[in-house]
N, C-alpha and C positions, 0 to 999 in steps of 0.2 A: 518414524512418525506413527508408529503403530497405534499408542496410546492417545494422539489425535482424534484417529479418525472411530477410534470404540468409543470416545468420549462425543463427536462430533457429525452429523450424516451427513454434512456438505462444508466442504471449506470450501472459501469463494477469494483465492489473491488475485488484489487487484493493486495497479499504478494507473498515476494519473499524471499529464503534462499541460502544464500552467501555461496563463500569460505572466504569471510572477508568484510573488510569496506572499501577497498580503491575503489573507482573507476574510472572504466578503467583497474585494475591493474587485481582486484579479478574479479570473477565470477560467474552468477548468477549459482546454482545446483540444487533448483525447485521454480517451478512456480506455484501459486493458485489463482484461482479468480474465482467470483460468479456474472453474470451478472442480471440483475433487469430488470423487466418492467413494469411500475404499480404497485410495490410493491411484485410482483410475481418472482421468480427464474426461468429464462429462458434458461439458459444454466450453464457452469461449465469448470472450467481446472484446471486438478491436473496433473502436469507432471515432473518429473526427468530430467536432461539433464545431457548428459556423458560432463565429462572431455578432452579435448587435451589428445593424449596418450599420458603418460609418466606422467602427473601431479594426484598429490593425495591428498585428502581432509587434510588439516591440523587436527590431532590431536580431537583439542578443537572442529572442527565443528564436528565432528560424536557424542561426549560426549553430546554439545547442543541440537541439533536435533536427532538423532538415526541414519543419513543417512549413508551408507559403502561407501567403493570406488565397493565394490562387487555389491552391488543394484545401483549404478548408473552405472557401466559396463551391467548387465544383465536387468536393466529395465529402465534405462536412454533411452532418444531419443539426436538426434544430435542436435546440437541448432537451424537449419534453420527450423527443424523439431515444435518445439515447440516455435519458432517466428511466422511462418505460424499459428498454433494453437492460439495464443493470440491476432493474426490482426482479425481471423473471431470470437471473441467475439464483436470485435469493428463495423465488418461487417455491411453494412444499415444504423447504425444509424446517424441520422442527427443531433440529438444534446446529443452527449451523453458526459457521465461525470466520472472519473475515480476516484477512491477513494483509498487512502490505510493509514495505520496508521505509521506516519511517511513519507508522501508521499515523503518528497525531497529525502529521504536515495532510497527510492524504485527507483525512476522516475529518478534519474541520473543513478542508475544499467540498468534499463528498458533502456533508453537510448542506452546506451552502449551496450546493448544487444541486439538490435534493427540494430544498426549501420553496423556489417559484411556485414548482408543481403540487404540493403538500405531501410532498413523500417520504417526508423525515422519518415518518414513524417507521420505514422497513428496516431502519435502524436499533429498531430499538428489542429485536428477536435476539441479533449478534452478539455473541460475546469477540473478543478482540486478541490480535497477537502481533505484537513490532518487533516482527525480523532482525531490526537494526538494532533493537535494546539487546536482545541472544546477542548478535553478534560481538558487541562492546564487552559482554562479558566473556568474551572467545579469546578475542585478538586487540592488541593495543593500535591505539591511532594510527593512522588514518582509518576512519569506519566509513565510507562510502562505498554503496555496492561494488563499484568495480574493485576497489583492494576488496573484498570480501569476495567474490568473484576468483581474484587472481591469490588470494589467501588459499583459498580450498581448492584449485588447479582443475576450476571449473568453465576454463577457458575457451576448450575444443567441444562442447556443450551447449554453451548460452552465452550471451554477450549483451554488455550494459551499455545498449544505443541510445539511451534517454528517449525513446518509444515506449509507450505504455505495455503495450501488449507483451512485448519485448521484456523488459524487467521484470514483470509480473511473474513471464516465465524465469528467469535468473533466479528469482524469489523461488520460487517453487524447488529448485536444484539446489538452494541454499541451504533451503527448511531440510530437506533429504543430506546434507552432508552434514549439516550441525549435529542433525538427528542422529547418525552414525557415529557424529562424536560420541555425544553423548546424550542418551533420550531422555532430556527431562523439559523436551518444550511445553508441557502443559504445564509444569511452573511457571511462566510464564505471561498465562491468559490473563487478561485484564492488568497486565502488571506493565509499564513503561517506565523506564529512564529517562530520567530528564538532567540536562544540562547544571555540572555541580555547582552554579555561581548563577546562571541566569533563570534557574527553573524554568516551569512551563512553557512551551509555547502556547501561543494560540489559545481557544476557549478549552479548556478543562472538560472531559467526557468525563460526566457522572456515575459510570459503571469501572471507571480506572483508576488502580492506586498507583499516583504517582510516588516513584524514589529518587531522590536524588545518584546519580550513577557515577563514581569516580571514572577517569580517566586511567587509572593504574590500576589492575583488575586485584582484587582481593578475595573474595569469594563472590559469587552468584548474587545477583542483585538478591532475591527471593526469601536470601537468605542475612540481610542486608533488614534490620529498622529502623 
């Protein structure tokens, strides 16, 4: 990741854990991420955010994750709370670069979640990088962190809890063995894969080209018009 971090002064991976998929609709319930500087861990955020009173986790999210509606009432923070908390990872830096695996699923919620407070715009410094696009062009299907995880026998290391904090760091160990494969993740930056039949998800960031990305790897997306 050498050429990362000469290209970048802060990377910031982050995960986030939903009430669901839709966005706009659902909402993010925690936040993780792990800022970088040279290689080094310079800060961190693991935080909870309460729900709207009245509204309660569906079901299925507490099964996925372990998270209660009881641990986000008692150790949840408000959202502007943990907005404020994720702008000063961003804090200072002048070319920093934000990472997550799956980034458009993240970075449209991130969005959204950004938006009450008017804080959209700390978004708009970032340049971007989706872990999980690298990866597809690594290793054939299944692509969800944990086979990427259990692909690269990064097992006794990091583990994919569906906790934010948690995967963030999985991401982090990812980016360092892909990188060892082979260091060409700044190809990469602003570039996503997207679904060869459904295209995009979600709203379109203006700063990414989207490619369509086979399932059967060929060459390097990057390399791929």
């Amino acid at each position: 990741m050498k050429q990362l971090f000469e290209q970048f002064d802060r990377i910031v991976i982050f995960d986030t854990e939903t009430t669901g998929i839709e966005f706009g609709k659902d909402r993010i319930i925690e936040l993780g991420a792990v800022a970088l500087e040279d290689g080094v861990e310079t800060d961190s955020l693991n935080v909870l955010i309460r729900l709207p009173e009245g509204e309660l986790l569906p079901p299925f999210i507490t099964e996925l994750t372990g998270i209660t509606d009881l641990q986000l009432l008692t150790e949840g923070v408000e959202q502007a709370e943990a907005v404020d908390a994720f702008c000063r990872l961003l804090d200072g830096a002048e070319r920093p670069l934000l990472v997550a695996y799956n980034a458009q699923f993240d970075l449209n919620f991130l969005y959204h979640f950004l938006r009450p407070s008017g804080q959209v715009g700390v978004l708009r410094a970032p340049r971007f990088l989706d872990a999980l696009t690298v990866y597809r062009d690594r290793r054939d299907y299944p692509h969800k962190l944990c086979n990427a995880i259990d692909a690269y026998g990064l097992g006794d290391q990091v583990v994919n809890s569906h906790r934010a904090v948690d995967d963030a760091r999985a991401t982090v160990a990812l980016l360092e063995a892909m990188a060892a494969e082979q260091d060409d993740l700044e190809q990469y930056i602003d570039l996503f894969g997207t679904h060869p039949k459904y295209g995009v998800s979600g709203r379109p960031i203006s700063s990414v080209t989207y490619r369509k990305q086979p399932y059967q790897r060929i060459k390097p997306l990057y390399e791929l018009s």
